[in-house]
C-alpha positions as CSV (number, residue, x, y, z in Angstrom):
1,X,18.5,-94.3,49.9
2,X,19.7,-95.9,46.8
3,X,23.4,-95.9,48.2
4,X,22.7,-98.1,50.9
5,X,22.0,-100.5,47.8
6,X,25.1,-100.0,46.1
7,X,26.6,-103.1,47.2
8,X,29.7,-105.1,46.3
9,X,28.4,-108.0,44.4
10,X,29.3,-110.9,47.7
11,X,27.3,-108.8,49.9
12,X,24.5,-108.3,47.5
13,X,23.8,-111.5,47.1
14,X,23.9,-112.1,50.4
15,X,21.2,-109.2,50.7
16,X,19.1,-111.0,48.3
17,X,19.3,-114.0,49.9
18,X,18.5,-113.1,53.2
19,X,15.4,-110.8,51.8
20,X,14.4,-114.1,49.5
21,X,14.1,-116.4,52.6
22,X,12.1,-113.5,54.5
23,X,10.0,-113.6,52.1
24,X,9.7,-117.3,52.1
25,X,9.2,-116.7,55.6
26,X,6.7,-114.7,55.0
27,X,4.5,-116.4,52.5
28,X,4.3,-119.7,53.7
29,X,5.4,-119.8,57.3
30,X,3.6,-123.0,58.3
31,X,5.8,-124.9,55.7
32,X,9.1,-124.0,57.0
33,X,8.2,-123.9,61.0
34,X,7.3,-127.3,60.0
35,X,10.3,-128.5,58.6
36,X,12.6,-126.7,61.2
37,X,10.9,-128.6,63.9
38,X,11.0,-132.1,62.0
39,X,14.4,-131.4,61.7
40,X,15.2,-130.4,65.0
41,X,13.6,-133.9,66.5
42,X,16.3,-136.0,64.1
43,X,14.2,-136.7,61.8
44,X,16.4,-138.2,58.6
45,X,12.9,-138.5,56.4
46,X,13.1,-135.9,52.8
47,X,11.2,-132.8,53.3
48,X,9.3,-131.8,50.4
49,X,7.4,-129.2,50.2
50,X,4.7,-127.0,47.4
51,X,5.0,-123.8,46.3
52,X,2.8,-123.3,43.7
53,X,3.8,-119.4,43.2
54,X,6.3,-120.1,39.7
55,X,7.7,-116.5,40.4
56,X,9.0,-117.2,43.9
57,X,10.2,-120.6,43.1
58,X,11.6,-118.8,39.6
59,X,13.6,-116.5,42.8
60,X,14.6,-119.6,44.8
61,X,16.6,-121.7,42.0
62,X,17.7,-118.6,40.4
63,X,18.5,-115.8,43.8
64,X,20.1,-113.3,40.8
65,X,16.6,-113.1,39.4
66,X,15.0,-111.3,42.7
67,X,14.9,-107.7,41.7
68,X,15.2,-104.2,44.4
69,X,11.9,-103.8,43.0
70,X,10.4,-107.4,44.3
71,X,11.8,-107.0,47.4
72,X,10.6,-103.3,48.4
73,X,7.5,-104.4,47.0
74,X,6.9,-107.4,49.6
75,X,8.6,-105.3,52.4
76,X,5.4,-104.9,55.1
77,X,6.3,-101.6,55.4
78,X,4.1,-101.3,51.6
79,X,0.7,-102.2,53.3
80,X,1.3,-100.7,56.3
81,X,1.6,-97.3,54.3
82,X,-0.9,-98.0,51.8
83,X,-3.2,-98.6,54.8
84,X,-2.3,-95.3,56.2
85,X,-2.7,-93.3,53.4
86,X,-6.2,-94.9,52.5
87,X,-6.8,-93.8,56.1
88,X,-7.1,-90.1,55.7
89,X,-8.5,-90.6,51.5
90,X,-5.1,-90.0,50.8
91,X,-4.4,-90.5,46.5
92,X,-0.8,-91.4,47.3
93,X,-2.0,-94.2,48.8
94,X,-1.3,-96.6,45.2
95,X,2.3,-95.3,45.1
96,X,3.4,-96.1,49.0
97,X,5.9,-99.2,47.1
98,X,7.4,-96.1,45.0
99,X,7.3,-93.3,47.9
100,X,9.5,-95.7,50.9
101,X,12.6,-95.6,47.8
102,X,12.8,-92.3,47.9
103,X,15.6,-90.4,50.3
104,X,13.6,-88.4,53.2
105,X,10.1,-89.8,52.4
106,X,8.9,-89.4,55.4
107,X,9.6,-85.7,55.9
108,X,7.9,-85.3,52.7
109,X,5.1,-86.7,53.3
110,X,4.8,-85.0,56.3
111,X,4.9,-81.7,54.8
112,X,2.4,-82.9,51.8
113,X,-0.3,-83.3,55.2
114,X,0.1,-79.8,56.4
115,X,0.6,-78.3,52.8
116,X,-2.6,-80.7,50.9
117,X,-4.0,-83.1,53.3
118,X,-1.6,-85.8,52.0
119,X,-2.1,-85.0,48.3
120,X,-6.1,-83.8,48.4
121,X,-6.1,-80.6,47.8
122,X,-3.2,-80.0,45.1
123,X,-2.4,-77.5,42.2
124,X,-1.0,-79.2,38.6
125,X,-0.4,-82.1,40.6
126,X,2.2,-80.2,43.3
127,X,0.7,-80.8,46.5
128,X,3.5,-79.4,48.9
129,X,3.3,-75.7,47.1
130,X,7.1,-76.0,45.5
131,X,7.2,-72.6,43.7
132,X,5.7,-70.1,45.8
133,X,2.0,-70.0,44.6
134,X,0.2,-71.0,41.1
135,X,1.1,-68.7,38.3
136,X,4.2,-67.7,39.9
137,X,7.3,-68.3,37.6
138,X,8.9,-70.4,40.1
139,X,5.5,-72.7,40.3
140,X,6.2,-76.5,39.0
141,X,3.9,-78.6,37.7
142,X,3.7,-82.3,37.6
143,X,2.2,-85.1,34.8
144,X,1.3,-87.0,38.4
145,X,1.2,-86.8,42.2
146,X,4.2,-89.1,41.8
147,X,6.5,-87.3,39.8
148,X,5.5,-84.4,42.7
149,X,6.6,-86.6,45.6
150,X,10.0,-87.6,43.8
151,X,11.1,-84.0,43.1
152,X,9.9,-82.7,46.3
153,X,12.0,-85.4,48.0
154,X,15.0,-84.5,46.2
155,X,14.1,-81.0,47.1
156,X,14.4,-82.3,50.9
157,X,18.0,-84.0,49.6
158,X,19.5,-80.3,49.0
159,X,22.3,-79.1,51.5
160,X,19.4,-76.2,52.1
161,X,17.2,-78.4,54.1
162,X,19.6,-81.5,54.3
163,X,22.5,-79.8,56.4
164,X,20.9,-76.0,57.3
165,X,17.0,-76.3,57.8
166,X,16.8,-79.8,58.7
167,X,13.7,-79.5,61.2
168,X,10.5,-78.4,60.9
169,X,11.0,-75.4,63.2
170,X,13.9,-74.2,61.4
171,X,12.1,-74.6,57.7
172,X,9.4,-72.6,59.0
173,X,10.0,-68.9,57.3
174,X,11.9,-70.8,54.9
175,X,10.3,-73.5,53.2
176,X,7.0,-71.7,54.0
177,X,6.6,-68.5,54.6
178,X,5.7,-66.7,57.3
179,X,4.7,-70.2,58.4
180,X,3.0,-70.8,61.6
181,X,3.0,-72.7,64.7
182,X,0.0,-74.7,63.5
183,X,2.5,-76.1,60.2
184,X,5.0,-77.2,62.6
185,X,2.7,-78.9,65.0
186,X,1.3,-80.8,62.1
187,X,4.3,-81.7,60.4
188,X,6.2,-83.0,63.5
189,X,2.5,-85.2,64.3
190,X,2.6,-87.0,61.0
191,X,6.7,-87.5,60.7
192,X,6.4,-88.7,64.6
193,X,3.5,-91.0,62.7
194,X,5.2,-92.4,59.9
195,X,8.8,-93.0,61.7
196,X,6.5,-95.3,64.4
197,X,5.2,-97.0,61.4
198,X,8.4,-97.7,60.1
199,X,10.0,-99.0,63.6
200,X,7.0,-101.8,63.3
201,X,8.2,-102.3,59.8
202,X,11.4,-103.2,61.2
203,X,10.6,-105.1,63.7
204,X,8.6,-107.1,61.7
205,X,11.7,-107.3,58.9
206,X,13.4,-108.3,62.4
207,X,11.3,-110.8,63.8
208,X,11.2,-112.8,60.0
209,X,14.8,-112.6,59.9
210,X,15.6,-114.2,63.4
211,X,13.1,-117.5,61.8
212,X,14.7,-117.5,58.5
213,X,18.2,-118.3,60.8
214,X,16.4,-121.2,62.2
215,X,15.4,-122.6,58.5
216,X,18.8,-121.6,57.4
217,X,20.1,-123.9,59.8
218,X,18.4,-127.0,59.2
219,X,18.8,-126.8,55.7
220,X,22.4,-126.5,56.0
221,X,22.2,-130.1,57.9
222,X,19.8,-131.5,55.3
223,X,19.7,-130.3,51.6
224,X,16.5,-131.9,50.8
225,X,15.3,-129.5,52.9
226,X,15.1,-127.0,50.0
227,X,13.1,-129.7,47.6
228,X,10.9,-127.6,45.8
229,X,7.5,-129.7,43.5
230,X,5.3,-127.9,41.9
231,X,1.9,-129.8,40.8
């Protein structure tokens, strides 16, 4: 996942840009729908407009100070998560801004469900058995449920289960052994789960970017459009 971040610098900053006014969007949508429309009827009179949020307005006069981190943070696929895990008393729930960076989260958390009820019901903090069994030399223990879920998906990352076992059928006997149909069954249910809450995500991320075009183009035809006060 973090390669699809690796961007030259142009199109990074257009990245930014276009993730700074979806957020913009996002926080204060009344403001800018207004102004769009105003500016659509002619209007020639200065748009001005409050936010009193000094981080975000720190973002808008300085786009280079917007970090990954900011952004992944406001994406609504964070809540969306968080909601879902605090759904089934999940404690990964706090960490669903840190889980959606890592490669293959979903299929790891779809394994921690059928392996420790999304993190309940762990050993030393390894809640998708990684090491056979507790006291086993190959058992791994984690300082937190985090550190579990960032090994276990660069576990997933391995040409083992990236390129050879890539489904749940085919790990079964493999990952876990014997396994049983039961393990697949739930497995597929949650990844079926969280890839449906990741196409709302989208479609959301979608939806704010098609309305940021429209306050993109009026401020291209008036620059006070962008005035910023702050009280």
């Amino acid at each position: 996942m973090k390669a699809l971040f690796n961007l030259e610098p142009a199109l990074e900053k257009s990245f930014v840009t276009m993730a700074l006014l979806c957020l913009v969007l996002i926080a204060y949508p009344q403001h800018l729908l207004m102004a769009a429309n105003v500016q659509e009827k002619g209007s020639n009179q200065a748009l001005v407009f409050e936010i009193k949020d000094p981080s975000l307005i720190a973002s808008i006069t300085n786009p280079s100070s917007l970090t990954y981190d900011q952004i992944v943070e406001n994406d609504p696929l964070v809540p969306k998560l968080q909601d879902y895990l605090v759904k089934y008393n999940s404690p990964l729930a706090p960490y669903a801004a840190e889980i959606i960076k890592q490669p293959q989260w979903q299929r790891a958390l779809a394994i921690s469900w059928v392996e420790s009820n999304f993190g309940q019901h762990c050993y030393d903090n390894n809640c998708s058995g990684i090491g056979v069994e507790p006291g086993h030399p190959s058992w791994r223990k984690y300082a937190t449920k985090l550190d579990w879920f960032k090994d276990m998906s660069q576990l997933l990352e391995k040409p083992i289960y990236k390129e050879r076992y890539t489904t749940f059928e085919k790990m079964r006997g493999i990952y876990v052994y014997p396994g049983s149909s039961s393990w697949v069954y739930g497995a597929k249910t949650k990844y079926a789960e969280l890839m449906a809450l990741e196409k709302e995500a989208n479609e959301e991320r979608q939806l704010a970017a098609e309305n940021s075009t429209t306050v993109i183009t009026a401020a291209s035809q008036n620059p006070e459009l962008a005035s910023l006060t702050r009280k």
